[in-house]
N, C-alpha and C positions, 0 to 999 in steps of 0.2 A: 504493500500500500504506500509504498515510499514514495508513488507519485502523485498524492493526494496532498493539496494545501496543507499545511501542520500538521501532518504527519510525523515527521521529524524532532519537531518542536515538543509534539504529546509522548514519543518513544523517550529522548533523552530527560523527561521531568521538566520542560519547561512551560508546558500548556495543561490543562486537565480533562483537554477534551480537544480534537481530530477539528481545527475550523474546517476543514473545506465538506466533512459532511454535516447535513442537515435534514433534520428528519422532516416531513413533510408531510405524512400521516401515515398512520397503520402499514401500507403497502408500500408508501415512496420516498426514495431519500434522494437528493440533491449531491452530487458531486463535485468538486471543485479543485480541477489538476491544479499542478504549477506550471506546468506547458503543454499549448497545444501539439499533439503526436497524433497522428491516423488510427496509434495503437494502443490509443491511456487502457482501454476497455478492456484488451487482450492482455496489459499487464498487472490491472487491477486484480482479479478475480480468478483461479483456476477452478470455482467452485461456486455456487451459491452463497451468498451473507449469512452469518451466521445472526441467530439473537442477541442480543445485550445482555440478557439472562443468563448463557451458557460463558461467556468472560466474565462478567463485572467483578469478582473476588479474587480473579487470577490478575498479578501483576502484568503489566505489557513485555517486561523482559522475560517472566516466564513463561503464556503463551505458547511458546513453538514447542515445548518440551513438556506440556501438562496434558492430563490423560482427556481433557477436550478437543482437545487437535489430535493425539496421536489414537484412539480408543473409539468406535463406536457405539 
């Protein structure tokens, strides 16, 4: 998601929330790269979005390695 507006900024602890997404309602969220590419879309996602529910108590540095990403 590294090509996502604050992105960066929410990974190293300087923001506490992702600006470039915005939720929109129930079904839609608002995108927001840091540059236009033909391919944001193809490097965003290799998968469907996950809930807010299945991270919110896992740190964003642990993430890649906790039994929600690696476990179904």
């Amino acid at each position: 998601v590294a090509v996502i507006q604050g992105a960066e900024e929410k990974r190293n602890g300087q923001a506490d929330r992702i600006s470039g997404i915005k939720k929109i309602d129930y079904y839609t969220a608002e995108i927001t790269f840091k540059e236009h590419k033909a391919n944001n879309l193809l490097e965003l996602w290799t998968s469907a979005p996950i809930s807010e529910k299945v991270f919110k108590d896992i740190p964003v540095k642990d993430m890649a390695k906790s039994d929600a990403v690696r476990k179904n």
